[in-house]
N, C-alpha and C positions, 0 to 999 in steps of 0.2 A: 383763181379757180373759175370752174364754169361748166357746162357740159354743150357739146353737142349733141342735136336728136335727132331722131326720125320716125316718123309717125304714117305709116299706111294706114288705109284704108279703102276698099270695095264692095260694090254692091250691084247684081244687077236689074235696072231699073226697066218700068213699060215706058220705055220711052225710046225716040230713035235718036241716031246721031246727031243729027239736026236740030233736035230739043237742047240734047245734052248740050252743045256747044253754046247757045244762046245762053244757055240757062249760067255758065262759065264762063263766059269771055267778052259779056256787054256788064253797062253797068245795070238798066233793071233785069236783067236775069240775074247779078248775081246779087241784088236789094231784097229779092225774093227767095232765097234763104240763107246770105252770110250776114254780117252784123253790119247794123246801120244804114249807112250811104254810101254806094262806091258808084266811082265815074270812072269810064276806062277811054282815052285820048292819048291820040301821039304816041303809041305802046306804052305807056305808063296805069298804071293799076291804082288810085285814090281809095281811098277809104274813110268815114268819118264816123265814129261810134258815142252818140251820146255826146256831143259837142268836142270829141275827141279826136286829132288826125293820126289814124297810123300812120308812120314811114311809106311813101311811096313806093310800091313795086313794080320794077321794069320787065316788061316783057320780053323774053329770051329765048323761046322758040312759039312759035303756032303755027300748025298747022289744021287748019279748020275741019272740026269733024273726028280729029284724033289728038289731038297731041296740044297742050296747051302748057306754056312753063313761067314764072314769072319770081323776082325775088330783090325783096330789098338790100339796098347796098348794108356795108357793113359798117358798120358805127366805130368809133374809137376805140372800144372797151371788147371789139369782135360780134355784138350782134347783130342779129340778122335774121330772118325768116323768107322760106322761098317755098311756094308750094306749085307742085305737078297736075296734073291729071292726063293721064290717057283712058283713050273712047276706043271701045272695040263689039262694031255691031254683031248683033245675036239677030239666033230666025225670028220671026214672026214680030220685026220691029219693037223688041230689046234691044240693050244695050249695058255693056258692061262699062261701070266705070268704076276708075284708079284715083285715089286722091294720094297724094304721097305730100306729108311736109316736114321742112328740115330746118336747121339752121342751128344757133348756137344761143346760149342764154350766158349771161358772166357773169362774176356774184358769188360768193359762197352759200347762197340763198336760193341758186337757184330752184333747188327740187321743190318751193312749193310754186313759183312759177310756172314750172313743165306741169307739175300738177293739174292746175287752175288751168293753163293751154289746152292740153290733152284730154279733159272733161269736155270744156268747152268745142274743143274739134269735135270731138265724138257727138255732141247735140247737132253741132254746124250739118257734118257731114249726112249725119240722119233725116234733118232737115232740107236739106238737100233731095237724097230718096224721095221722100216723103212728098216733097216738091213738082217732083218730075214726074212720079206717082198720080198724082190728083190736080195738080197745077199747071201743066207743061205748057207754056206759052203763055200764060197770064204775066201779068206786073202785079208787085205787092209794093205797098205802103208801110214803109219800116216802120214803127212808132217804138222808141225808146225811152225809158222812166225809170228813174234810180228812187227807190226807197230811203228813209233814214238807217244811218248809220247801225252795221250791228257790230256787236262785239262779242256775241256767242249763238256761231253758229248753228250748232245742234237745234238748238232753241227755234233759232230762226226758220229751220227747214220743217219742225213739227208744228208750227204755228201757221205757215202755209201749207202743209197737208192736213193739219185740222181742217183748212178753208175749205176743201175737197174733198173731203170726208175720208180721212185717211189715207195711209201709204200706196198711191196707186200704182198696180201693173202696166205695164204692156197691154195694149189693147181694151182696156176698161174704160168704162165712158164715164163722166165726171163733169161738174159745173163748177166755176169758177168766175166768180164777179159777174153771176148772170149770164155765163156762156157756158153750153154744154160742148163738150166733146171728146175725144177718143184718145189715150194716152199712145204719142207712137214714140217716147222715147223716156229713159229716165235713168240717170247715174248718180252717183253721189253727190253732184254740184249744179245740176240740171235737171230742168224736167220740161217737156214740149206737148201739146195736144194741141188736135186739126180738129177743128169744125169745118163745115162746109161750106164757108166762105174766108177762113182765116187759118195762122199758125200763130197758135200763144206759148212764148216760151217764157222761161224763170229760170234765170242762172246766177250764183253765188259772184259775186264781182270779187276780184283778187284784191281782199285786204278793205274791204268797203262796205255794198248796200248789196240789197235783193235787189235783183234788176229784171223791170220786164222788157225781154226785146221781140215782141209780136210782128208781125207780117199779115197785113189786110189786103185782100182781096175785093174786098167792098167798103167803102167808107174811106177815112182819112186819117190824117194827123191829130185831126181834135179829137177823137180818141184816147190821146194822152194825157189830158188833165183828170179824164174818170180813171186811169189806170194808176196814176201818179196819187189820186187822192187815196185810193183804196190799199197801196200800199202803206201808206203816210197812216192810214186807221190802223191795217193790221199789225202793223210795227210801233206802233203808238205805246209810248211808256217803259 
């Protein structure tokens, strides 16, 4: 068993093509809102999450400024992930962007997989926006930090919106381990707010820990052991 999927998604961003492509097709543009550390060399796509390697993805079409395509070979078992984007400039130095991702999950397990995926894209993607929005041409400093282990999630998402004073909307401003800012995204497995120097996100790990995967704008990686300990309290016990 298994499924294949596919996952659009669109937005149009203040930004021009020339952001958008940087922001897609190098590795600190795309360190500055996908997850962890990606190096792009010799058409090949890197990735490294939380001391973790995605599969390499090869680059299969680009054309700079519109059209970017890239996707990992297929494994034994048929998976695979390959994601799209196409750029189509708008007046006044817009730009519409296309994310499209596909590929195939095996397993008769997979639907909490795709689940956990497609939460997670949807932050990605938003992130991104969000990015391009307020960011456009900075580098950001991934900092990633895995919490302890949970085993009931519900639990775990109310005890981190305790942290922030309950269930926040869209656009509600909120602190959070001593940083205030602005909620621009939030689903059932995610939640991400910008401050004016940074993107602090919190996503549900597939079958593991609260994870912070933040994006600095100022500062660095030592960052990590204050994010790393504050989980380790809040999940404490």
């Amino acid at each position: 068993m298994g499924r294949d999927f596919e996952l659009p998604m669109e937005a149009t961003v203040g930004a021009t093509p020339e952001e958008v492509w940087e922001a897609i097709s190098t590795g600190p543009g795309i360190d500055s809102w996908f997850m962890g550390r990606t190096e792009v060399a010799g058409g090949v796509v890197r990735t490294a999450f939380g001391g973790f390697a995605l599969p390499p993805s090869r680059v299969t079409d680009a054309e700079p400024g519109r059209h970017l395509a890239h996707s990992s070979d297929k494994g034994d078992d048929g998976r695979f992930v390959a994601y799209e984007f196409m750029i189509e400039g708008r007046e006044r130095g817009s730009t519409l962007v296309r994310m499209v991702t596909s590929g195939f999950l095996p397993g008769d397990d997979w639907h909490d997989e795709f689940e956990a995926m497609s939460k997670g894209l949807e932050m990605y993607f938003a992130t991104l926006v969000e990015y391009l929005g307020h960011f456009a041409g900075r580098a950001a400093t991934p900092v990633t930090e895995f919490g302890p282990p949970v085993t009931d999630w519900p639990a775990a998402w109310e005890r981190l919106y305790a942290a922030i004073g309950g269930v926040p909307e869209v656009g509600a401003r909120v602190e959070v381990n001593g940083v205030e800012g602005v909620v621009y995204h939030r689903n059932s497995q995610t939640v991400g707010l910008r401050s004016g120097t940074a993107m602090y996100r919190f996503l549900q790990g597939f079958g593991g820990s609260m994870i912070a995967s933040h994006l600095l704008f100022e500062g660095g990686e030592d960052q990590g052991a204050r994010w790393r300990a504050w989980l380790e309290e809040l999940y404490a016990g």
